[in-house]
C-alpha positions as CSV (number, residue, x, y, z in Angstrom):
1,X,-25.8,-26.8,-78.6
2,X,-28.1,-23.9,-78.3
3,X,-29.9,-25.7,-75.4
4,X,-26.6,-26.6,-73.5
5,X,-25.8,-23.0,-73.5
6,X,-28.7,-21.5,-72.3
7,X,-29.2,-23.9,-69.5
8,X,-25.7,-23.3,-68.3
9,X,-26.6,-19.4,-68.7
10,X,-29.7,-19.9,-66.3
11,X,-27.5,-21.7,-63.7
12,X,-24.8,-19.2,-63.5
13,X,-27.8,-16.2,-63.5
14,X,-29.0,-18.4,-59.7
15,X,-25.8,-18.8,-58.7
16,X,-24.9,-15.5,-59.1
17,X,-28.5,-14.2,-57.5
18,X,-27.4,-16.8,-54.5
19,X,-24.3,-15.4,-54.2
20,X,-25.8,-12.0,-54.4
21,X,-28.4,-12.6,-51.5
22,X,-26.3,-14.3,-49.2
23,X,-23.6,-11.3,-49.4
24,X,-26.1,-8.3,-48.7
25,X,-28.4,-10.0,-46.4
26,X,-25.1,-11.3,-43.7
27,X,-26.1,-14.9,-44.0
28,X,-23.4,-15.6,-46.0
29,X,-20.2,-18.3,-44.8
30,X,-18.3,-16.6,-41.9
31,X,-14.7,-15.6,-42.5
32,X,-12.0,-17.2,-40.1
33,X,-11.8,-15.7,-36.5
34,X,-8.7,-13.6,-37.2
35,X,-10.0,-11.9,-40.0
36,X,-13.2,-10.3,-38.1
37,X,-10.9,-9.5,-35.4
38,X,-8.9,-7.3,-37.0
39,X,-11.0,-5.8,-39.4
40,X,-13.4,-5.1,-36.3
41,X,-10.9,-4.5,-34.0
42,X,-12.4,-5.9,-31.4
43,X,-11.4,-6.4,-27.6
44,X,-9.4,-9.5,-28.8
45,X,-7.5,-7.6,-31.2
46,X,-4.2,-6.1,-31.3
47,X,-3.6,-3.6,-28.4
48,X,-2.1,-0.4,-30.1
49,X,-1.0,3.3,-28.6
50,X,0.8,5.6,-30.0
51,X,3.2,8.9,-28.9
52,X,3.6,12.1,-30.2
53,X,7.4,11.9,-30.6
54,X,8.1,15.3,-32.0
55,X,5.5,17.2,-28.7
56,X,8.0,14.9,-26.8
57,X,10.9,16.4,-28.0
58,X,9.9,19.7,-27.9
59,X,8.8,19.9,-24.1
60,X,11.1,17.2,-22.6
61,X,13.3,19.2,-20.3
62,X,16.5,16.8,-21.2
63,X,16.0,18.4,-24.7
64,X,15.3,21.8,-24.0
65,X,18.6,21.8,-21.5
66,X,20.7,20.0,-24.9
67,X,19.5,22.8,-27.1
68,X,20.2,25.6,-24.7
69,X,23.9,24.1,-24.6
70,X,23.9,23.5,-27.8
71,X,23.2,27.1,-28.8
72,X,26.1,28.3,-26.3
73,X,28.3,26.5,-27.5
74,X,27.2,27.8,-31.5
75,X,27.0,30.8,-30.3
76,X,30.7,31.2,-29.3
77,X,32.2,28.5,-32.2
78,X,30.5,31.5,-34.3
79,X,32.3,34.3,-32.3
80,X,35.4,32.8,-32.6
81,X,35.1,32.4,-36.2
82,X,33.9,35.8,-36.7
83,X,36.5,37.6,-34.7
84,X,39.6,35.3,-36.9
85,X,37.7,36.7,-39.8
86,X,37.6,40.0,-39.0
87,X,41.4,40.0,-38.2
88,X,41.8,38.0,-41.4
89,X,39.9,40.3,-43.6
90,X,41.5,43.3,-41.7
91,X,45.4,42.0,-42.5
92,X,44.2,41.3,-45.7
93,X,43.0,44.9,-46.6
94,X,45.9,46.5,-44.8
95,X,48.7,43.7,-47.3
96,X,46.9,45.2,-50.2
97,X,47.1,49.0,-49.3
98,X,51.1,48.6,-48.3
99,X,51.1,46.7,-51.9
100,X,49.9,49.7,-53.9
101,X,51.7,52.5,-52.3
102,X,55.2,49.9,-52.6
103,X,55.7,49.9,-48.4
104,X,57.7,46.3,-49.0
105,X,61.2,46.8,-49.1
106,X,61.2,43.5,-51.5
107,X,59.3,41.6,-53.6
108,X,60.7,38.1,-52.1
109,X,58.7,40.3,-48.5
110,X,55.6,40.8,-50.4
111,X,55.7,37.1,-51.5
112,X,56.1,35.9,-47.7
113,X,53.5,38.2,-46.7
114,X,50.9,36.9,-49.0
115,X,51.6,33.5,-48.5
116,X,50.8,34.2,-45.0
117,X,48.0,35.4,-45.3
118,X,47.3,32.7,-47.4
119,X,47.9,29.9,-44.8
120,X,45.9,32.3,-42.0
121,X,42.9,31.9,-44.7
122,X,43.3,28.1,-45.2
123,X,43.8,28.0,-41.4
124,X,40.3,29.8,-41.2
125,X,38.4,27.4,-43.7
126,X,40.2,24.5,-41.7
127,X,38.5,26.0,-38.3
128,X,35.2,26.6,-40.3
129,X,34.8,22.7,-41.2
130,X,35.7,21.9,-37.4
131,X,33.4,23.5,-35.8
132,X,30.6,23.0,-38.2
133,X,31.6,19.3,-37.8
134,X,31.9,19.0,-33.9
135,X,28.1,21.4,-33.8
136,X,26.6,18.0,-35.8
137,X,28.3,15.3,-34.0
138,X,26.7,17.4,-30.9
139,X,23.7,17.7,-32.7
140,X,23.9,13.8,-33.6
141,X,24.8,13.1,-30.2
142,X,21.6,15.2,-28.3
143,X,19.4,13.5,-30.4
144,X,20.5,10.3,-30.3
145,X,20.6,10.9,-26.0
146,X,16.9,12.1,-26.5
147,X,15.5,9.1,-28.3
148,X,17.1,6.9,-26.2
149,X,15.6,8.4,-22.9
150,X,12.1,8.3,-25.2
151,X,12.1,4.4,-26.2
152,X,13.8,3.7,-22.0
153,X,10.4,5.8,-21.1
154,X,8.4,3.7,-23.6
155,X,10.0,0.4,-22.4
156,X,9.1,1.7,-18.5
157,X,5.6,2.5,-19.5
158,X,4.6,-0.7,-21.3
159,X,5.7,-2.9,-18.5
160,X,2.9,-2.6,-16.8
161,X,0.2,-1.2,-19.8
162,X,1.3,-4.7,-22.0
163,X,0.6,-2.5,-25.4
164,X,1.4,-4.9,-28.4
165,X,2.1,-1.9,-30.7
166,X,3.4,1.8,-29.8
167,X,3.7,3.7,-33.1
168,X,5.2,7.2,-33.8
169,X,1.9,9.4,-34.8
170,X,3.8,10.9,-37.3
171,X,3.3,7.5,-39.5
172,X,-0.5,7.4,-38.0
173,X,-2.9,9.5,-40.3
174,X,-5.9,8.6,-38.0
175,X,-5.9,7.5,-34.1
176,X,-8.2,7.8,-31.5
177,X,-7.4,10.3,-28.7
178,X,-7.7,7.7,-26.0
179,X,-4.4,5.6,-27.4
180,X,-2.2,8.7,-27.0
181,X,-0.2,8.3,-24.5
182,X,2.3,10.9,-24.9
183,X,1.4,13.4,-22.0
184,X,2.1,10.1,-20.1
185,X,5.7,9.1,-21.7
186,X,6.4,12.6,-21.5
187,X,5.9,12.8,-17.8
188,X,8.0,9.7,-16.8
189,X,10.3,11.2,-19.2
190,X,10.8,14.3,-17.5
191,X,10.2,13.1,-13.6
192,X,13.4,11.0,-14.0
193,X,15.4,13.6,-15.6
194,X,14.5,16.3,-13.3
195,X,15.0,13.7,-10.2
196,X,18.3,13.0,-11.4
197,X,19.8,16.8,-11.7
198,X,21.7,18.0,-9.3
199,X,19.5,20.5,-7.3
């Protein structure tokens, strides 16, 4: 038993010394074809670019014009808000003052005007929620147009460039400079937009 034991102990100890030589010398059994390709990424290989999406957005002139409206249009939902506030907040203070010194002929007039006020708050709070809600369907809206015109840029560009793969870089923690095509994207991007503006 002893014998059979070591004799299977000195075949494992070559094969494992074959095995050994043939992987650090290379002349080893070659891998399928597909394999080496990828892992070498050779010529034969995927073809991959990728774009910069957010440098896109922020010097695509579609997007820049969307956020200028956009901040109009914040800019007086926020005005009008703040001036129904201030004549809110204004009533308010003026209800409680006519209050204290008794300037209400009746209570039952006191009553109506504090449920006034009341319903001009609620109205308020109403107006807050409908303007923060029609700023992010705008919001939702711009982007939506924005990414759009990027992947109808992307589709334009890779008719003729045939890349297999374009990937957002934000999902690419290494690529080499020479697949970057966003100052490319970006360019058809904004030569049809400014092409089709009204001059």
């Amino acid at each position: 038993m002893k014998g059979t034991s070591l004799i299977v102990s000195i075949v494992l100890f070559v094969l494992v010394a074959v095995l050994y030589l043939l992987h650090f010398t290379g002349t080893g059994i070659k891998t399928n074809d597909s394999q080496q390709t990828v892992s070498s990424g050779s010529a034969d290989g995927p073809k991959i670019a990728y774009v910069k999406a957010d440098s896109v957005i922020l010097n695509y002139k579609l997007a820049e014009d969307l956020h200028d409206v956009f901040t109009k249009q914040q800019e007086s939902y926020s005005s009008e808000y703040a001036n129904k506030r201030r004549s809110f907040e204004k009533d308010a203070v003026a209800f409680q003052e006519k209050l204290q010194r008794g300037g209400f002929l009746t209570e039952d007039r006191a009553v109506q005007e504090r449920n006034r006020l009341a319903g001009v708050e609620q109205e308020i709070m109403r107006m807050d929620q409908e303007l923060t809600g029609k700023l992010g369907e705008m919001q939702t809206a711009n982007s939506q147009q924005v990414l759009d015109s990027l992947m109808n840029a992307i589709k334009r560009f890779n008719a003729d460039k045939k890349y297999d793969y374009i990937l957002n870089s934000s999902g690419v923690l290494y690529g080499n400079e020479g697949q970057n095509v966003t100052a490319e994207i970006l360019k058809l991007m904004n030569d049809k937009y400014l092409a089709s503006k009204p001059k």
